[in-house]
One Martini backbone bead per residue (centre of mass of N, CA, C, O) as a GRO file, in nm:
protein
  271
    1UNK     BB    1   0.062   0.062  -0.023
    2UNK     BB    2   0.314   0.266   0.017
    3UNK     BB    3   0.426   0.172  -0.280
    4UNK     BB    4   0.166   0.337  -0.429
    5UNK     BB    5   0.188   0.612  -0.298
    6UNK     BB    6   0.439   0.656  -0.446
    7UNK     BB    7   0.399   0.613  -0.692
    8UNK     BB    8   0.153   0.846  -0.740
    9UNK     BB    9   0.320   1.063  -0.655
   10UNK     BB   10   0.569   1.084  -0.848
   11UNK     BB   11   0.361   1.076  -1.119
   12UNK     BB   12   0.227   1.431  -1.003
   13UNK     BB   13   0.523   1.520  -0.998
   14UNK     BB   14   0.602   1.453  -1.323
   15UNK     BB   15   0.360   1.629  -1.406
   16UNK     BB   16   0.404   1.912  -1.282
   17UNK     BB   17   0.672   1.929  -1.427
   18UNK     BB   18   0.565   1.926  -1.723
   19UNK     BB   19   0.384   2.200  -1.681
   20UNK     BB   20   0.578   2.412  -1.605
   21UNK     BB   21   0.763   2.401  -1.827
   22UNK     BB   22   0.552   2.419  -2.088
   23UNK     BB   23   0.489   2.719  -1.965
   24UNK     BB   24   0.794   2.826  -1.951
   25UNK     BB   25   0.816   2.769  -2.283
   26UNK     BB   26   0.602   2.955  -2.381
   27UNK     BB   27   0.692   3.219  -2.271
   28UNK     BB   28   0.900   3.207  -2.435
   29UNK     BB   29   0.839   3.229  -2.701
   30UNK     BB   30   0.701   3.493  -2.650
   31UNK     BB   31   0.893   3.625  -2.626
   32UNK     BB   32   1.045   3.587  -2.870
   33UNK     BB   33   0.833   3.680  -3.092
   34UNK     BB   34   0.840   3.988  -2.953
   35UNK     BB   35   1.137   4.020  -3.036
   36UNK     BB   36   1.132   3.988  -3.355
   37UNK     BB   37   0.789   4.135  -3.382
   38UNK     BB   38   0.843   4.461  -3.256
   39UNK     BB   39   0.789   4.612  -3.507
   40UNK     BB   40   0.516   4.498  -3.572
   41UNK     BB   41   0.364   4.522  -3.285
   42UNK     BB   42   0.362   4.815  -3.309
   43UNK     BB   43   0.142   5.071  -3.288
   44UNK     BB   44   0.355   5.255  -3.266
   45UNK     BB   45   0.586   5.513  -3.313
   46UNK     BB   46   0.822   5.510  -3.115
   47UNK     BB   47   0.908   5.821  -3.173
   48UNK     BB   48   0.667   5.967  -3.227
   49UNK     BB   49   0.610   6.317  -3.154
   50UNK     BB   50   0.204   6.342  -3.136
   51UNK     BB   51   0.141   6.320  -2.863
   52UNK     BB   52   0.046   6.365  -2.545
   53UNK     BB   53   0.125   6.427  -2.276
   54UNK     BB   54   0.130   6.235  -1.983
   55UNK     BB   55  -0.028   6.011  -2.044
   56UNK     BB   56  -0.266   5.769  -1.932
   57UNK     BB   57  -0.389   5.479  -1.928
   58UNK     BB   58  -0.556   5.363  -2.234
   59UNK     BB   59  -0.683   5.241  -2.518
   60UNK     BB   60  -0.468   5.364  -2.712
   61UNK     BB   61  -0.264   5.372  -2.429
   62UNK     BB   62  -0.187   5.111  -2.214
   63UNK     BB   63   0.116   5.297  -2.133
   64UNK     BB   64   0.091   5.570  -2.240
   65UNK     BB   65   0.320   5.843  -2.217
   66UNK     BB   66   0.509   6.071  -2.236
   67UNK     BB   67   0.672   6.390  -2.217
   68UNK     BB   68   0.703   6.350  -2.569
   69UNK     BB   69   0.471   6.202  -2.645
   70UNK     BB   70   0.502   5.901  -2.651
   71UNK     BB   71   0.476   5.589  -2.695
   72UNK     BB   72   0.527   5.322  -2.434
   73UNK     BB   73   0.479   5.054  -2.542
   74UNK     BB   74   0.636   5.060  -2.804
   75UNK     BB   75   0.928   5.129  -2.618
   76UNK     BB   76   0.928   4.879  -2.489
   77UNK     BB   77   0.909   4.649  -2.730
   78UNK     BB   78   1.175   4.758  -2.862
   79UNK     BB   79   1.349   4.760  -2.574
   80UNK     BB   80   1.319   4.445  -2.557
   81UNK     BB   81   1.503   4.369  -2.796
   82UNK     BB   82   1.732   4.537  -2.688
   83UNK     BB   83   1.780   4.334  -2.471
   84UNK     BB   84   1.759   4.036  -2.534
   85UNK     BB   85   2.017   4.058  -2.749
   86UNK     BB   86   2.232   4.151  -2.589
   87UNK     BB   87   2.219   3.942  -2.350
   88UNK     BB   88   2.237   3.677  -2.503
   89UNK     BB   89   2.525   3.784  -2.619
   90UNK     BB   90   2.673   3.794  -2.330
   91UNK     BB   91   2.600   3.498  -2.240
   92UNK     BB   92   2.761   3.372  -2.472
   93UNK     BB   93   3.031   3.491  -2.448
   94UNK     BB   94   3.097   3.433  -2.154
   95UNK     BB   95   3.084   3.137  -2.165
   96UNK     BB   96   3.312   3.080  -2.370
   97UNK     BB   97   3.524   3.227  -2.255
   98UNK     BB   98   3.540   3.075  -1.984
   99UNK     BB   99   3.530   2.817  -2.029
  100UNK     BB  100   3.803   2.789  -2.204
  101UNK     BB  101   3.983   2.907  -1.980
  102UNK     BB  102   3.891   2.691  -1.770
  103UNK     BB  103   3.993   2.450  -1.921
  104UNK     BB  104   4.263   2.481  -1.981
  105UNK     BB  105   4.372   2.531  -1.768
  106UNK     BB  106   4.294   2.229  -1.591
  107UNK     BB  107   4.456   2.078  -1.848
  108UNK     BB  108   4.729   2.216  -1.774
  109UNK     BB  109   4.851   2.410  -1.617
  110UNK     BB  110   5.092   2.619  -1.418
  111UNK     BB  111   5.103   2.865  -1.523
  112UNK     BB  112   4.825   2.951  -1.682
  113UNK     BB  113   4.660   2.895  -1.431
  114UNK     BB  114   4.803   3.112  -1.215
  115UNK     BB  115   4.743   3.377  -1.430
  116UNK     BB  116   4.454   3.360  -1.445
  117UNK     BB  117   4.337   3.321  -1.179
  118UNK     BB  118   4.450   3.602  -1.083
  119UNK     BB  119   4.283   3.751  -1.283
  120UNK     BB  120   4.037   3.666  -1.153
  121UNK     BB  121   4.079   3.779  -0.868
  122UNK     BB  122   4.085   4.073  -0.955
  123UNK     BB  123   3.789   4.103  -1.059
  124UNK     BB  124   3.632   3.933  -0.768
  125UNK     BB  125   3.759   4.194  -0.574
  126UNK     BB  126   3.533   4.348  -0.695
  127UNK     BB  127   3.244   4.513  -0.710
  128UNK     BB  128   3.048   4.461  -1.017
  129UNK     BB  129   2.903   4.709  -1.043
  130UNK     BB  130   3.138   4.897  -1.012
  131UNK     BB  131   3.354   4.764  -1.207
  132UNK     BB  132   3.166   4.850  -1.454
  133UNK     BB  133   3.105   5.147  -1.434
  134UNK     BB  134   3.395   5.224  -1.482
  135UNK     BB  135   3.453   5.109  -1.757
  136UNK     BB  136   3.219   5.265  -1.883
  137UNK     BB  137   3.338   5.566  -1.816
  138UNK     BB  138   3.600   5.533  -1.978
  139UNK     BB  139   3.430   5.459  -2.250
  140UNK     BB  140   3.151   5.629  -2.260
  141UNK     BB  141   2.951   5.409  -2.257
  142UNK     BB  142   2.692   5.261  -2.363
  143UNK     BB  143   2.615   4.932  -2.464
  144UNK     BB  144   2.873   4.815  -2.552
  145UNK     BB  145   3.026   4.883  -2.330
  146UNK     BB  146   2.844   4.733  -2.121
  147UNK     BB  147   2.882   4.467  -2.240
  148UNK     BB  148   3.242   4.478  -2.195
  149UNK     BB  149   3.207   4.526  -1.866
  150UNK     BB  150   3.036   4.252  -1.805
  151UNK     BB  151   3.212   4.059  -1.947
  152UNK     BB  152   3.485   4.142  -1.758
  153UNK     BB  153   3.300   4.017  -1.458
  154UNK     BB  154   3.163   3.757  -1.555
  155UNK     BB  155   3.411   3.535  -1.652
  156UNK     BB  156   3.505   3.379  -1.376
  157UNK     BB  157   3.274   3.214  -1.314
  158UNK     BB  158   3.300   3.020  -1.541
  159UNK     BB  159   3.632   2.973  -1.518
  160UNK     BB  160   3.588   2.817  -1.243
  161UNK     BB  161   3.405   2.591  -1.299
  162UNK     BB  162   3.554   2.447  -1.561
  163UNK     BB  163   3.782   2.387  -1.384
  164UNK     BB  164   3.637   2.217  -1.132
  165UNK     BB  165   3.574   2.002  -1.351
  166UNK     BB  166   3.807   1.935  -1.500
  167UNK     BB  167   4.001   1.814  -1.233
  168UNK     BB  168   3.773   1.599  -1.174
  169UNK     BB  169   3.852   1.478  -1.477
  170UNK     BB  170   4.141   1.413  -1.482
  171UNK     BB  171   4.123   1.153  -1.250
  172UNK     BB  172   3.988   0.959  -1.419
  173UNK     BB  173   3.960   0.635  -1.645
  174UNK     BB  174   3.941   0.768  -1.922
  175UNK     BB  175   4.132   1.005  -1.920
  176UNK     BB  176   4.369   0.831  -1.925
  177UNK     BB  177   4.302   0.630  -2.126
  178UNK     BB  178   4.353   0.851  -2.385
  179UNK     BB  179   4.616   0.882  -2.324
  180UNK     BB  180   4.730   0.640  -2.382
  181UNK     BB  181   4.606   0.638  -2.708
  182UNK     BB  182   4.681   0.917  -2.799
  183UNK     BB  183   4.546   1.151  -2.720
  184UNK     BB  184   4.522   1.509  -2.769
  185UNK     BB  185   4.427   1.785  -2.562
  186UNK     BB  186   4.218   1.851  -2.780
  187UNK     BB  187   4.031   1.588  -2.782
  188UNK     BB  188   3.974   1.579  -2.459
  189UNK     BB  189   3.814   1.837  -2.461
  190UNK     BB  190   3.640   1.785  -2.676
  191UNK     BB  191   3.534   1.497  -2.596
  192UNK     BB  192   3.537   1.467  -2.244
  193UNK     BB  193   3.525   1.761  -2.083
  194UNK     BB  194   3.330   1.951  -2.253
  195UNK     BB  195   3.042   1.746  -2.223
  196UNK     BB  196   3.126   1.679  -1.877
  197UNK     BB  197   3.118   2.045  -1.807
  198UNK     BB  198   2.832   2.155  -1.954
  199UNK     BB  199   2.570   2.166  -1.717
  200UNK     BB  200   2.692   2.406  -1.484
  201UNK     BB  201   2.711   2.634  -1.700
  202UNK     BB  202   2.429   2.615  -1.818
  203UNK     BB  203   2.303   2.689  -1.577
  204UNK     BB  204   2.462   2.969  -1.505
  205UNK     BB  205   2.366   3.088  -1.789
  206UNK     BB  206   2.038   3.095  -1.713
  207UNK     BB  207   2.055   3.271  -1.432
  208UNK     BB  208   2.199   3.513  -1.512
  209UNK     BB  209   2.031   3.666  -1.753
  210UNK     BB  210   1.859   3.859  -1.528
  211UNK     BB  211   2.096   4.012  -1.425
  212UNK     BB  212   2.223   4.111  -1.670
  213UNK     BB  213   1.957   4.301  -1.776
  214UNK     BB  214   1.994   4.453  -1.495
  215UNK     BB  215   2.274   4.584  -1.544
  216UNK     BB  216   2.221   4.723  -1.813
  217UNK     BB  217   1.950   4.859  -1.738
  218UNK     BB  218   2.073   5.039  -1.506
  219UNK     BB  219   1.843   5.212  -1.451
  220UNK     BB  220   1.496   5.217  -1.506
  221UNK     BB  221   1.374   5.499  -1.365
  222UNK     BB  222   1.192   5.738  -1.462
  223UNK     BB  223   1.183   6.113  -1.481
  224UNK     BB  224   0.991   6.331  -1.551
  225UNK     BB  225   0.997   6.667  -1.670
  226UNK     BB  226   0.768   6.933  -1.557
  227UNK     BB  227   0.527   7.147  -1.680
  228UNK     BB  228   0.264   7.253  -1.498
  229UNK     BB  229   0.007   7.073  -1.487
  230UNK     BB  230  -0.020   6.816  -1.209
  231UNK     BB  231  -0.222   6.623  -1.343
  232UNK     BB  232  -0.035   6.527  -1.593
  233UNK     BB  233   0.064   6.372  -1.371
  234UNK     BB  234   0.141   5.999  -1.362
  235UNK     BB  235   0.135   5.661  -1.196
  236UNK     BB  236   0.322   5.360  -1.113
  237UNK     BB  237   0.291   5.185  -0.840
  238UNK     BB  238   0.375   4.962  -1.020
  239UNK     BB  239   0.531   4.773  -1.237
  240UNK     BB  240   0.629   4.647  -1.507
  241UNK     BB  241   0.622   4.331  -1.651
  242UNK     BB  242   0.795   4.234  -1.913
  243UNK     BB  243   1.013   3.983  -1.784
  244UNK     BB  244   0.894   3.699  -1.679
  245UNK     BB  245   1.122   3.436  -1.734
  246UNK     BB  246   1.300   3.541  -1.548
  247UNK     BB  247   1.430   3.608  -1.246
  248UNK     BB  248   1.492   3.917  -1.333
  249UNK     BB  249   1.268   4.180  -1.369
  250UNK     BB  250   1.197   4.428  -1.567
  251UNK     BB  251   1.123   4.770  -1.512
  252UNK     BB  252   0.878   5.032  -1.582
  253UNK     BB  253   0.887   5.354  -1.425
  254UNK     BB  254   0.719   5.633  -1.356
  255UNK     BB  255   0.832   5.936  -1.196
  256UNK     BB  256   0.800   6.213  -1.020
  257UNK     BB  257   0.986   6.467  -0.907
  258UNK     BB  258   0.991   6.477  -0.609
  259UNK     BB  259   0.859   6.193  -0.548
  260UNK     BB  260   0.661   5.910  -0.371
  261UNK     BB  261   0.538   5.607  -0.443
  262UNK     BB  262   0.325   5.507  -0.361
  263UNK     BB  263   0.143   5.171  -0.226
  264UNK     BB  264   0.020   5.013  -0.503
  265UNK     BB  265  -0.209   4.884  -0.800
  266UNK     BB  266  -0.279   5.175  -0.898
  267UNK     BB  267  -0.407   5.416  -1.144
  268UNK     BB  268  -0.271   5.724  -1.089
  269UNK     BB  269  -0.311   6.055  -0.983
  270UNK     BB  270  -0.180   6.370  -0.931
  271UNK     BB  271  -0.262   6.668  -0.705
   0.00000   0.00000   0.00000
């Protein structure tokens, strides 16, 4: 009796299971969509300063205008293209420099070795939003910029697990048995260590991910300046979830310049 009702517990987890990844693969698909077809999709020209300034939300315009004249959900939808495209890109670029940098370490040794892991621990010695900032300013900024600063400090820890998977499978008796065989260095990373230390790597390149959106987009809660009748300023008291797949969601709250947004999820008027 025990152990059926185990094992229709253990059936009931993997159903479960199975409907959640659905879930968020359906998600993640429908990002994808709206990222490939966000100029398709915008209801009106991102640019166009045309509209009311500073509409609140309404039938026409879903999540208002700005101070420009212009449409929010329009400028959210190719925002959210050019943040998708960004992030991808860097967490492909970091994942692959990193993994690379720690797999051979791990697998010569002696100088090479002892000179990355000590560049690893300089990068790792800074706090990171800190230390992206820096090079950022150095840079003069930009999007570019910002995505060549978090790729600074973002792979010693590819370059750190690669290496500790390395090390761990150096000493097993297929890579010696290889080793006897007479592959190469280059054989053994491609056939035997790459495999078998690409799962916790594609694990931290998917949990990134969020991070990452969220240090490229940092700040991204825009202020306001307006002149004239302070009905016409409407605030967000909380952000739009824009990225729900990810981890850490970005979010695009406009606020009024010298004021504190209320605390509650309706949609209102300053007085």
């Amino acid at each position: 009796m025990t152990a059926s009702v185990s094992v229709r517990r253990q059936k009931v987890r993997k159903n479960h299971t199975k409907k959640r990844l659905f879930f968020f693969l359906l998600l993640t698909a429908l990002l994808m969509f709206v990222v490939i077809f966000a100029e398709q999709i915008c209801p009106y020209d991102p640019n166009a300063q045309v509209f009311t300034t500073l509409e609140p939300p309404s039938a026409a315009h879903p999540a208002g205008t700005d101070r420009l004249g212009r449409d929010l959900l329009s400028r959210i939808l190719v925002g959210l293209q050019t943040s998708v495209i960004s992030t991808l890109t860097l967490v492909v670029i970091i994942t692959a420099a990193g993994a690379a940098v720690g797999v051979v370490c791990g697998h010569l040794g002696g100088v090479v070795d002892s000179l990355m892991m000590r560049v690893s621990d300089v990068c790792l010695a800074f706090p990171g939003l800190v230390f992206a900032l820096a090079i950022a300013a150095l840079l003069n900024g930009g999007l570019q910029n910002a995505i060549f600063a978090l790729a600074v400090i973002s792979w010693p820890k590819y370059a750190r697990i690669a290496r500790s998977q390395t090390l761990a499978l150096e000493s097993t008796d297929y890579i010696a048995a290889a080793r006897l065989a007479g592959d190469t260095s280059a054989q053994i990373i491609l056939r035997h260590i790459l495999p078998n230390s690409a799962g916790p790597i594609l694990v931290t390149a998917v949990l990134d991910i969020g991070t990452i959106i969220r240090g490229l987009l940092n700040p991204i809660v825009a202020r306001p300046f307006y002149k004239g009748n302070p009905r016409k300023i409407w605030t967000i008291k909380r952000p739009f979830i824009v990225l729900p797949p990810c981890r850490k969601s970005c979010a695009f709250s406009p606020v009024p310049p010298h004021s504190t947004p209320p605390v509650g999820w309706s949609i209102g008027e300053l007085t």
